[in-house]
matplotlib code that plots the C-alpha trace (Angstrom):
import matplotlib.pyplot as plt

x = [22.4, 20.6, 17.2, 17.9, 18.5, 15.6, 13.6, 14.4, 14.1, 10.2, 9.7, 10.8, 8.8, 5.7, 6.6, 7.0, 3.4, 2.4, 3.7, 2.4, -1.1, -0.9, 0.1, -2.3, -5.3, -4.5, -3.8, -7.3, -9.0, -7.4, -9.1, -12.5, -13.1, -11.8, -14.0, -17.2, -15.9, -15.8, -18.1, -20.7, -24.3, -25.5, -22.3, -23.4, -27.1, -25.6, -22.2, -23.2, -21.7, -23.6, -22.8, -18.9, -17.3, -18.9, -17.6, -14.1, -14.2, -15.2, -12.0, -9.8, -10.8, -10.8, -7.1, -6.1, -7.9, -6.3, -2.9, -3.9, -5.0, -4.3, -6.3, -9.6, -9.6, -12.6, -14.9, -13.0, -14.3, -17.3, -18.1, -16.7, -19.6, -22.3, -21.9, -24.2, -26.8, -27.3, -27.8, -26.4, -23.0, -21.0, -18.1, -17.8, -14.8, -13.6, -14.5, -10.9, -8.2, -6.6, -4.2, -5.5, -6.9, -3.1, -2.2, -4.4, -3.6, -0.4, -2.2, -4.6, -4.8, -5.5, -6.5, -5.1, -7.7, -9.2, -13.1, -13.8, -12.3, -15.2, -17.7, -21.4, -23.5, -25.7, -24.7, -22.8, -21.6, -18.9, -19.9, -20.5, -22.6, -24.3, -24.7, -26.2, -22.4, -20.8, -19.7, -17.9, -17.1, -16.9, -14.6, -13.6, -10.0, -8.5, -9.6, -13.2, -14.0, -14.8, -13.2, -15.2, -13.3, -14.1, -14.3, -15.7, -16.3, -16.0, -13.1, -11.6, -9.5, -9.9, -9.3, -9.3, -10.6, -13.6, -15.1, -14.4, -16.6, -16.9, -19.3, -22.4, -24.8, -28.2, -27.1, -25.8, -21.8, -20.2, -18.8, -16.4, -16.4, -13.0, -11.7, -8.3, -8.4, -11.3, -8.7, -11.9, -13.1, -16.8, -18.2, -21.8, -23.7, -24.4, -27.1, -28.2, -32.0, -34.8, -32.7, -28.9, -29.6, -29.8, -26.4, -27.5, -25.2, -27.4, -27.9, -26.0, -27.1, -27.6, -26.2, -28.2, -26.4, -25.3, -27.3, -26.8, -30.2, -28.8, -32.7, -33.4, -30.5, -31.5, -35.1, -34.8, -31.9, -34.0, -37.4, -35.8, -36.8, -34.2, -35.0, -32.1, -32.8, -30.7, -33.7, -32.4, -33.5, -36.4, -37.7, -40.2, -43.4, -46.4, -49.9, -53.3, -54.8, -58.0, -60.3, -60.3, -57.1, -53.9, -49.9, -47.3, -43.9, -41.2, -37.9, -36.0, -35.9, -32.2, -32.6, -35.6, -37.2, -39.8, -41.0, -40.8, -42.9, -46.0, -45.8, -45.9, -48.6, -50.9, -54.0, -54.3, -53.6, -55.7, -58.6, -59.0, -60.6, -57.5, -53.8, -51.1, -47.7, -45.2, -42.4, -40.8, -37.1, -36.9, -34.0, -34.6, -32.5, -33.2, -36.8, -36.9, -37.1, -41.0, -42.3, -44.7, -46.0, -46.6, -48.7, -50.8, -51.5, -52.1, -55.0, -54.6, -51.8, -49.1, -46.4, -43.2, -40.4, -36.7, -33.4, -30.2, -26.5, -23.7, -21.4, -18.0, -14.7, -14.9, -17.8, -17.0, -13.7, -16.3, -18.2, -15.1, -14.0, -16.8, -17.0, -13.6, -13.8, -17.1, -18.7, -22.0, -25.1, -28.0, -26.3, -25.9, -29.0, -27.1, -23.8, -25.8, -27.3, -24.5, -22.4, -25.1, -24.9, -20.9, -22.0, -24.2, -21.7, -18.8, -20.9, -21.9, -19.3, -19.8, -23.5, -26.4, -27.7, -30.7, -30.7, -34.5, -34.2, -34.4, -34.3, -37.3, -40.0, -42.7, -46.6, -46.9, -48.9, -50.1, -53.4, -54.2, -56.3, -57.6, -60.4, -58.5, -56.9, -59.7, -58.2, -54.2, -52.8, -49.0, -46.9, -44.0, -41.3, -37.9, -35.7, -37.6, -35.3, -34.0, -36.3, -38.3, -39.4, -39.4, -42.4, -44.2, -44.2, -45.8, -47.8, -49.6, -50.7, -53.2, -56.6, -56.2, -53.5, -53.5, -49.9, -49.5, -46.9, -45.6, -43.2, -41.6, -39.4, -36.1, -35.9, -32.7, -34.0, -32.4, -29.3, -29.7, -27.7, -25.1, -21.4, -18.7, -15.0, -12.3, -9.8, -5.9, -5.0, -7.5, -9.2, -12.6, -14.7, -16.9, -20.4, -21.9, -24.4, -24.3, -27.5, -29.5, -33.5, -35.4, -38.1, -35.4, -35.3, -39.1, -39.7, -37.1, -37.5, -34.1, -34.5, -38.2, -39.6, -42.7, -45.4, -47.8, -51.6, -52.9, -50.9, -50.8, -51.4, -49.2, -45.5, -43.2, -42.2, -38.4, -37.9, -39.8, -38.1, -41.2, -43.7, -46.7, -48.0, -49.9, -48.6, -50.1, -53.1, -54.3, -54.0, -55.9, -58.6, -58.9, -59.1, -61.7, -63.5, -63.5, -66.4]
y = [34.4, 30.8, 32.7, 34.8, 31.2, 29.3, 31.9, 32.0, 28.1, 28.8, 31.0, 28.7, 25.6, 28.0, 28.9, 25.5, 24.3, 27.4, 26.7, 22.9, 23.6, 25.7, 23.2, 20.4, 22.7, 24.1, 20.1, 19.5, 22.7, 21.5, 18.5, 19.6, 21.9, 18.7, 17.1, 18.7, 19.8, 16.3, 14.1, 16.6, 15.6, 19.6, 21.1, 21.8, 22.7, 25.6, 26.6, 28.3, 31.8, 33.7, 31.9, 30.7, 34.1, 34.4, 30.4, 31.8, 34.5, 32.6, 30.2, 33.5, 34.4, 31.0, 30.0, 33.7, 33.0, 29.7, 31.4, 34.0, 31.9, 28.0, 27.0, 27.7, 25.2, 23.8, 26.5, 27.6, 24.5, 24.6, 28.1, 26.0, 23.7, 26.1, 28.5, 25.5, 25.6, 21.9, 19.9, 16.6, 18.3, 19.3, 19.1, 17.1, 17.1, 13.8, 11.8, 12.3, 10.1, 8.2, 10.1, 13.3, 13.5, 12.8, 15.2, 17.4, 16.9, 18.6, 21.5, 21.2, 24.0, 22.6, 24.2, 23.8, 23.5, 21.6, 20.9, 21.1, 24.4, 25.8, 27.9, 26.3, 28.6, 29.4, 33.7, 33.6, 31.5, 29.6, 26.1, 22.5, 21.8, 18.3, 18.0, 14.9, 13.8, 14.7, 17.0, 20.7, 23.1, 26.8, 28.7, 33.1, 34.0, 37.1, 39.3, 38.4, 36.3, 33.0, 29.1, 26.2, 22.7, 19.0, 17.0, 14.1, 14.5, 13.0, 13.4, 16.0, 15.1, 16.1, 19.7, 20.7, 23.6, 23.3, 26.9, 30.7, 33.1, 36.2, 38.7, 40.9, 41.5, 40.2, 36.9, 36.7, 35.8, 35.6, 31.9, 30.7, 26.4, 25.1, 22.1, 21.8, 18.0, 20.1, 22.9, 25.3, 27.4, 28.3, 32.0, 32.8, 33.2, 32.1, 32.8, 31.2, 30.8, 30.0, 31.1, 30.7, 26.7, 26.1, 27.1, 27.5, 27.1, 29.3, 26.8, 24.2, 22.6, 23.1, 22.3, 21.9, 23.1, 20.0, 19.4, 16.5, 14.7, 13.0, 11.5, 15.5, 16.4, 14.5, 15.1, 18.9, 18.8, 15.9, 18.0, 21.6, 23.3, 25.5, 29.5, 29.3, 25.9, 24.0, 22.4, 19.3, 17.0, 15.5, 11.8, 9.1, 8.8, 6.6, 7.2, 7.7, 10.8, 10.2, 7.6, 8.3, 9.6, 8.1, 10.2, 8.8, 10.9, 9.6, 11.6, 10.0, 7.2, 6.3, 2.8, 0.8, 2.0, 3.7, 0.5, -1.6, 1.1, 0.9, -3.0, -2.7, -0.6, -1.6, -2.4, 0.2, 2.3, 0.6, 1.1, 4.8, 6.6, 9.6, 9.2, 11.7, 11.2, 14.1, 14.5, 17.8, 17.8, 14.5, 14.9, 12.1, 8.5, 5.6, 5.2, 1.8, 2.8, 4.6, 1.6, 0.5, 4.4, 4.7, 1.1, 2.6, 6.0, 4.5, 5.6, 4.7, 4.1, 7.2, 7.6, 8.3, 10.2, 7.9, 9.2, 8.9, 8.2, 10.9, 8.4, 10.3, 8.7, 9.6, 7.6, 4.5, 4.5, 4.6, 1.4, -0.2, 0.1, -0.5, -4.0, -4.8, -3.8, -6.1, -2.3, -3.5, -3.6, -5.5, -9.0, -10.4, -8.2, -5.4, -6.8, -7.3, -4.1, -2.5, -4.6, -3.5, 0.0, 0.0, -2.1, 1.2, 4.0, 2.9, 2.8, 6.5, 8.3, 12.1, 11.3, 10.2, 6.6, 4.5, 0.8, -0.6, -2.0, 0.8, 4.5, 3.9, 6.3, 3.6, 4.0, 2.3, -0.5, -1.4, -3.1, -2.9, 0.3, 0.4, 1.0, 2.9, 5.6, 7.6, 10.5, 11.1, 14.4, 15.2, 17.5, 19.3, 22.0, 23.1, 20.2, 17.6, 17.0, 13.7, 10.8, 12.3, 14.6, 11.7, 10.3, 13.1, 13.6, 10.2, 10.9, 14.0, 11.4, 9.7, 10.9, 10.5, 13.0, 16.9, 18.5, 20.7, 23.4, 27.3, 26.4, 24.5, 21.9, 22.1, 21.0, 18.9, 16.0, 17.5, 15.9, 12.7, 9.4, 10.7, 9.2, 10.0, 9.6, 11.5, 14.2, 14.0, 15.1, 12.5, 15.9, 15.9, 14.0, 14.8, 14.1, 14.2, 12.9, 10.7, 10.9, 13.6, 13.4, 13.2, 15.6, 18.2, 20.6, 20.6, 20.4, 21.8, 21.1, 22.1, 25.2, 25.6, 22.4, 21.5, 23.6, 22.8, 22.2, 24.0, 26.3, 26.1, 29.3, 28.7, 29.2, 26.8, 24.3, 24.9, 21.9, 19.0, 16.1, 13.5, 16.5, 16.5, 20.5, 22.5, 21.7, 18.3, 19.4, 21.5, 18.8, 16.3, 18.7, 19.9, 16.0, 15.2, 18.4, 18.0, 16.5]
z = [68.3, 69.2, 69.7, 66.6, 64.5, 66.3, 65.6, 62.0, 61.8, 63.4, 60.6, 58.1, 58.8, 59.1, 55.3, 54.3, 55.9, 54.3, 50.8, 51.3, 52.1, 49.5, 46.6, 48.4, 47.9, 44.2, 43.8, 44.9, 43.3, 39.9, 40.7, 41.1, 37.9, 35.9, 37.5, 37.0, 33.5, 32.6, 34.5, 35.6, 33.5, 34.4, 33.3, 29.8, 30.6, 33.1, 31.4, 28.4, 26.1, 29.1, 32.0, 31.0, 31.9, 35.2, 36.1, 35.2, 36.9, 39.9, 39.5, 39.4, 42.6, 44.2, 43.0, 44.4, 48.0, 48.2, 47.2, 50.1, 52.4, 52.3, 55.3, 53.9, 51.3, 52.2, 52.2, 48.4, 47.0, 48.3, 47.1, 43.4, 43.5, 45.3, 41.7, 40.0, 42.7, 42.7, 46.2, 44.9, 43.4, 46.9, 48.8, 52.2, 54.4, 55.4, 58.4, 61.0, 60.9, 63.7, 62.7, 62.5, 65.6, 67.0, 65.2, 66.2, 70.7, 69.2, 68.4, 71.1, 74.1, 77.6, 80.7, 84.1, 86.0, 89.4, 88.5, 92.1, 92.4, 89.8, 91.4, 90.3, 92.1, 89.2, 89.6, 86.0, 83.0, 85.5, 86.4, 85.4, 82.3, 81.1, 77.3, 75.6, 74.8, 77.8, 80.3, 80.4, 82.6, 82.6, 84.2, 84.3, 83.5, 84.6, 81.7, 82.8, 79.7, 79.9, 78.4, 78.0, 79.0, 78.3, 81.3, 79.1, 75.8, 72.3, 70.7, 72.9, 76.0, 79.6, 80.1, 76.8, 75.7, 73.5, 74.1, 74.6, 76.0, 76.2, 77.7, 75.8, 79.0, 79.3, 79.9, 76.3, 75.0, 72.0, 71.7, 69.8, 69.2, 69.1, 67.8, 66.2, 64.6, 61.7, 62.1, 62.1, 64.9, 64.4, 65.8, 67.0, 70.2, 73.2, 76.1, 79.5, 80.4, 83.2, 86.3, 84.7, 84.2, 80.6, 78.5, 74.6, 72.2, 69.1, 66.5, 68.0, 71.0, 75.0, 78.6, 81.7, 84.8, 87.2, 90.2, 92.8, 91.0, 87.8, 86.6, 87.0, 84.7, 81.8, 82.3, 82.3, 79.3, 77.1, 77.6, 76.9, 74.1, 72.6, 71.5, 68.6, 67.5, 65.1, 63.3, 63.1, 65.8, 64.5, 65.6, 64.2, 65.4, 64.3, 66.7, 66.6, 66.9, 66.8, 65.9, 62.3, 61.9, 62.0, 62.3, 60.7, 60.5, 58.1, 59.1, 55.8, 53.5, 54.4, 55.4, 55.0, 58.2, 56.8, 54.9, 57.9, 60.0, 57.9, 58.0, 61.4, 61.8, 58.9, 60.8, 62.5, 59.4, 57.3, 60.0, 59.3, 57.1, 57.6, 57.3, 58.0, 56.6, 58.1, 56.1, 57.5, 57.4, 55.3, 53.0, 50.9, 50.4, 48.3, 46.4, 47.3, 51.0, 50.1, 48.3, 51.3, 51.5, 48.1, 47.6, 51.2, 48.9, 45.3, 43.4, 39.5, 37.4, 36.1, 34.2, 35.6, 34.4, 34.4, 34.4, 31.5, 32.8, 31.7, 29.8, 30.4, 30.7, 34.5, 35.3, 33.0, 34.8, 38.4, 37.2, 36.0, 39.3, 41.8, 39.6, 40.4, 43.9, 44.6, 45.6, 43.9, 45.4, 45.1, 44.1, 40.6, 39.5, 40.2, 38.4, 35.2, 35.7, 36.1, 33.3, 30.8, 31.5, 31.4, 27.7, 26.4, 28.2, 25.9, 22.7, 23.4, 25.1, 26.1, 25.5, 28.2, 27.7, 29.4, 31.5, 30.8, 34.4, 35.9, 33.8, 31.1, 31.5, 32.5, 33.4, 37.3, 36.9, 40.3, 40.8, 44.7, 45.5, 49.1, 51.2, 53.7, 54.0, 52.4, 52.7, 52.8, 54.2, 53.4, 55.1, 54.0, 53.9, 52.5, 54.0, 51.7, 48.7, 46.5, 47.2, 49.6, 46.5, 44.1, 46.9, 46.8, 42.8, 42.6, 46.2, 43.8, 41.6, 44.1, 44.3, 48.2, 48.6, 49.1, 50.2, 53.4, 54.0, 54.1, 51.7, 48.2, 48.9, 48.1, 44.5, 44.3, 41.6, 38.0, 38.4, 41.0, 41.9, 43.4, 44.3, 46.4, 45.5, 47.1, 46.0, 45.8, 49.4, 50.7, 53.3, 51.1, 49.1, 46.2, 46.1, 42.6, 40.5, 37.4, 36.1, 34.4, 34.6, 31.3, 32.6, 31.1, 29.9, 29.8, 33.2, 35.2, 38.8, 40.5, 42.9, 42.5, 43.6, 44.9, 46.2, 49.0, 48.0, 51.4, 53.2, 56.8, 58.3, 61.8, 61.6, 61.5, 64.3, 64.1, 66.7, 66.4, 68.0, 69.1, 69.8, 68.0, 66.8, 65.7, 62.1, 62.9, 64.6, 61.8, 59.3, 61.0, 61.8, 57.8, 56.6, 59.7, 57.7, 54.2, 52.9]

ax = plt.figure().add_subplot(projection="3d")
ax.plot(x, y, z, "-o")
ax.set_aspect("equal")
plt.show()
């Protein structure tokens, strides 16, 4: 009888998490299509008499999944804002809680286990593995599959599993990524390489095997380079590469880094005759951060297209706030800016309005042309989106300029300046945009973006890091070549 009521009780709670998640994600679903109904500046350029019945459809479907299945909130309201194919309108889980990560030891599994006792031979998967952000070790259960465990890692505690293995042939696994504070479990492969020494992680990341020579086990894990890269790992560099031609690459325009880099190496920039600006994998940032890059290119002066604020209820309320909070950048500039844009929101609202300080379409009116770089070579690929394609429309401007690539970029600047605020259950925020470009509907630019002026003909590097390649090579050879 006590087994029979415990185990009812077991059930019970289940149903009530259940029923809880449940109501939390509807919560937040209901959230989101207000959200983008209301305060969205795209929503009435993409929800139209042929497009509206589709968009309900896909809400259906979504309130049924989350009824079905609670725990997959996340990827639900993703699949919400993926339906208006716009970069800058998405959903981004929350950083973890102090609290949720204790919450999450509760849920944890752990593996008792002596590391000394773990064979490291190098014969199979078992053994002790260096990562960039810690160390793990492999070990065989009975059933002859295999379980990842943190010896020291981030965010997960000693002997906790943070892998599960199990056995293809050829070297190869399917590997399953564990980590209970996201409450998501990831699936893909795994392989080892050169002599059972290197553990890959496809798309993720890599281990070196341990040896007794530490300087040898960072050497071999920082110099690696992966076969399933995850295309992300890509580092500054400014050099010469020859005596006419100069390599910068600008990996985003995030901080002001990319400003400060040119400063730094003006003279021998300006000493050229060739410059090469890589922008691969750039993702954009704030314009402001390209201002340096765009005075080195400058030919003659152009007209540039602004952008007009979506003056919903929703986004007055934003301001309102961000001006009581002291959230304002940019000093008292940006409070006056800011206060007269709030002024022409509420004489207009459910309309789009323009700021002269910023948003005016306006003809650049800078003077300074110079002597060197004669000769400016660009290159880029999907990954460039936002500012990093806002450089580049006024980059095709220049007379010094020709573009380099395989492919468009991305084409995320329709619908730009995005913000953040955070749904009812506090697990996600929403990133969307407040401002609507007045290229449109003339000009659209979203999902079609821009195309290079040159194609390379080599494939592309899929992991750069600081390695210079033949992307690089090529371009510098073409510029040292044209006439």
């Amino acid at each position: 009888m006590i087994k029979k009521v415990l185990f009812l009780s077991f059930v019970i709670a289940i149903s009530l998490v259940g029923s809880a998640q449940e109501n939390e994600c509807l919560n937040d679903f209901d959230y989101l299509v207000e959200k983008i109904k209301n305060d969205y500046p795209g929503y009435k350029d993409k929800v139209n008499d042929e497009t509206l019945a589709d968009l309900k459809a896909l809400e259906h479907d979504l309130r049924n999944r989350i009824i079905q299945y609670p725990d997959s909130c996340g990827k639900c309201l993703g699949l919400y804002t993926f339906w208006f194919k716009d970069n800058h309108l998405r959903v981004k889980r929350r950083s973890i809680s102090r609290s949720t990560v204790e919450q999450a030891k509760t849920q944890a599994q752990y593996y008792d286990i002596t590391i000394d006792s773990i064979s490291n031979s190098g014969q199979s998967i078992e053994g002790i593995w260096i990562g960039f952000r810690g160390k793990i070790a492999v070990t065989k259960e009975n059933d002859g599959s295999y379980v990842g465990i943190a010896i020291r890692y981030p965010n997960f505690e000693g002997n906790q599993v943070m892998f599960e293995f199990s056995e293809l042939g050829n070297n190869e696994f399917c590997v399953t990524s564990v980590n209970p504070a996201y409450s998501y479990n990831h699936k893909g492969k795994a392989a080892l390489y050169i002599d059972n020494k290197i553990l890959e992680i496809n798309g993720d990341t890599w281990f070196v095997r341990q040896s007794s020579n530490e300087t040898l086990n960072k050497a071999f894990l920082y110099s690696y380079t992966p076969k399933n890269p995850n295309g992300t790992n890509t580092y500054p560099v400014a050099t010469s590469l020859s005596d006419s031609t100069y390599y910068l690459r600008i990996t985003d325009f995030e901080s002001d880094y990319s400003n400060s880099i040119v400063t730094q190496h003006w003279q021998e920039i300006m000493s050229r005759p060739n410059l090469i600006i890589d922008l691969r994998n750039n993702g954009g940032g704030q314009d402001n951060y390209f201002q340096k890059l765009a005075e080195l290119i400058y030919t003659n002066p152009y007209e540039t297209k602004g952008v007009e604020w979506y003056a919903s209820k929703g986004n007055i309320e934003f301001f309102e706030e961000a001006l009581k909070a002291g959230e304002i950048i940019d000093g008292e500039e940006g409070i006056r800016w800011t206060e007269s844009l709030l002024d022409a929101m509420k004489k207009n609202v459910g309309g789009f309005v323009t700021v002269s300080m910023f948003d005016d379409d306006k003809v650049d009116q800078t003077k300074r042309v110079y002597l060197n770089p004669k000769k400016v070579g660009i290159i880029i690929n999907e990954r460039n989106a936002s500012s990093a394609e806002q450089f580049l429309l006024a980059a095709k401007n220049s007379q010094k300029v020709t573009l380099f690539g395989n492919h468009n970029t991305a084409g995320v600047l329709d619908y730009s300046n995005a913000v953040s605020q955070k749904f009812p259950s506090g697990n996600f925020d929403l990133i969307f945009p407040m401002t609507r470009s007045q290229r449109l509907p003339e000009h659209p630019f979203d999902n079609i973006g821009i195309a290079p002026d040159i194609l390379i003909p080599f494939p592309s590097t899929d992991q750069l890091y600081d390695r210079l390649d033949d992307w690089a090579y090529f371009v510098k050879n073409y510029l040292e070549l044209m006439k």
